[in-house]
C-alpha positions in Angstrom: -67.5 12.9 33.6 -68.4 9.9 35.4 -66.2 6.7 34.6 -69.4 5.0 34.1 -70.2 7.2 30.8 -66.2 7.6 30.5 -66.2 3.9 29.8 -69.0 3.7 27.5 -66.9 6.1 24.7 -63.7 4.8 22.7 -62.8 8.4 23.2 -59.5 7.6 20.7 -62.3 6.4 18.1 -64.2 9.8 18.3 -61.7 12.2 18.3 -60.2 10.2 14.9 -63.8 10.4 13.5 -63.7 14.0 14.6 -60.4 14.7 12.7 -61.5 12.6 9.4 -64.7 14.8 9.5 -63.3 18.2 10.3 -65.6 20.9 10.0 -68.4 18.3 8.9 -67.6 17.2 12.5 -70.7 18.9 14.1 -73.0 18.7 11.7 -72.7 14.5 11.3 -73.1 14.3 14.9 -76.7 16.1 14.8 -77.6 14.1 12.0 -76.5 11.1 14.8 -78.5 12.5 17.2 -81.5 12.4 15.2 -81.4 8.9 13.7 -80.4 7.6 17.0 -83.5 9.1 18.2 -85.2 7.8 15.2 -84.1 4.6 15.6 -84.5 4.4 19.4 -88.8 5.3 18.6 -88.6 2.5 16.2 -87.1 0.4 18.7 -89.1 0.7 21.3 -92.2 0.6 18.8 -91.6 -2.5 17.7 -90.9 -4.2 21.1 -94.5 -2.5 22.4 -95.7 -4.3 19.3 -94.0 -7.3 19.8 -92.4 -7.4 16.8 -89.1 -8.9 16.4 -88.7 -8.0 12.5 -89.6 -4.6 13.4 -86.5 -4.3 15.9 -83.8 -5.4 13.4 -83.1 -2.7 10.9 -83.5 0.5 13.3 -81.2 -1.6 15.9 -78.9 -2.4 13.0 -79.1 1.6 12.2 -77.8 2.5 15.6 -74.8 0.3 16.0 -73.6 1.2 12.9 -73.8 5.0 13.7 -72.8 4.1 17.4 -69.6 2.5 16.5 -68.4 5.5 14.8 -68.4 7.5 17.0 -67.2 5.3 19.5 -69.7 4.5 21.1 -69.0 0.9 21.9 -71.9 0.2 25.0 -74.8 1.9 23.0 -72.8 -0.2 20.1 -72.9 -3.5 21.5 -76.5 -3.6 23.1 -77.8 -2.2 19.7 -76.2 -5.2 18.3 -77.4 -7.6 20.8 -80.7 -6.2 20.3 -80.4 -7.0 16.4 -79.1 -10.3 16.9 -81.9 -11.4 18.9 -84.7 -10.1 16.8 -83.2 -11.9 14.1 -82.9 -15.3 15.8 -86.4 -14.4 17.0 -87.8 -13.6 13.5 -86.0 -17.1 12.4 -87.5 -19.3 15.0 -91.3 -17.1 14.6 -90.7 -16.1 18.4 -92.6 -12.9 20.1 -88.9 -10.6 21.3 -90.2 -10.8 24.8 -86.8 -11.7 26.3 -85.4 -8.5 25.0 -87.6 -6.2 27.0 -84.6 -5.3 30.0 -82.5 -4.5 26.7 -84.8 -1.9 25.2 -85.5 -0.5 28.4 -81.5 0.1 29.1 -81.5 1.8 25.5 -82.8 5.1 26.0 -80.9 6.0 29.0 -77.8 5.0 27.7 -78.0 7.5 24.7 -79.5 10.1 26.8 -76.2 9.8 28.4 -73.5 8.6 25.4 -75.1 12.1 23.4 -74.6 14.1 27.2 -71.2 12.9 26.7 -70.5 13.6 23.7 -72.0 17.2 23.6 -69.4 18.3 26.9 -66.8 17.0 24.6 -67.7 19.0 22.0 -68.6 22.3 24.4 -65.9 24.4 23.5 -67.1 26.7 26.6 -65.8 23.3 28.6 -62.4 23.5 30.6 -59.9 20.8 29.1 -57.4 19.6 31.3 -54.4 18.2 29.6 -52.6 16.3 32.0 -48.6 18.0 32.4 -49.9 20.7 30.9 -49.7 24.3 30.9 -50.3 25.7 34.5 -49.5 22.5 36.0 -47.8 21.6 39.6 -44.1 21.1 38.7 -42.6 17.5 40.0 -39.8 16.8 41.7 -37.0 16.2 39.4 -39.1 17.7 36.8 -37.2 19.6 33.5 -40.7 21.4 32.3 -40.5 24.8 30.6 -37.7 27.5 32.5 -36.3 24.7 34.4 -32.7 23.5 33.8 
């Protein structure tokens, strides 16, 4: 995983969400992956249509899901997408200067649900740091060693 997508993911956010949801785990997370896709065509509807009131609720949608699963970047330009819209819809402004945001959008899930399905592979090689199989250390008292 690249640290670009690794630091996109509150990794210790998802795996708590993944233990409070235990075998529900998998099936909430395809029910993210659908509104998130839902929300990302309303998204980008709205912004072709130049309507600000049309991007709050489906932005407001995401972030909420986003954050938790921990996905703090999709999180936080979801919300700065909302926020935005709904200064925009305040003052009666067209969203224009939120075009570069919408266009970020889809990529960034593409690759925050990427992520999230190798985490959830369970056909992936996990590495746990020190452990089994691992290159003892000098002055090391792992397993057999006195």
């Amino acid at each position: 995983m690249t640290p670009e997508v690794e630091n996109q993911i509150d990794w210790s956010s998802f795996r708590a969400t993944r233990r409070a949801l235990g075998a529900d785990f998998i099936r909430i997370l395809g029910y993210f992956r659908e509104d998130g896709a839902k929300s990302l065509i309303e998204i980008e509807a709205a912004m072709r249509a130049r309507s600000a009131a049309g991007l709050v609720i489906p932005a407001h949608t995401l972030k909420g899901d986003a954050l938790q699963f921990g996905a703090e970047t999709l999180a936080a330009l979801a919300e700065e997408i909302e926020m935005t819209a709904r200064r925009c819809v305040e003052m009666q402004e067209a969203p224009d200067e939120l075009i570069q945001g919408v266009v970020r959008l889809r990529p960034l899930l593409e690759n925050t649900l990427a992520a999230f399905d190798r985490e959830c592979n369970p056909l992936v090689e996990r590495r746990i740091p020190g452990g089994f199989g691992r290159k003892p250390v000098a002055g090391d008292q792992g397993f057999g060693r006195i």
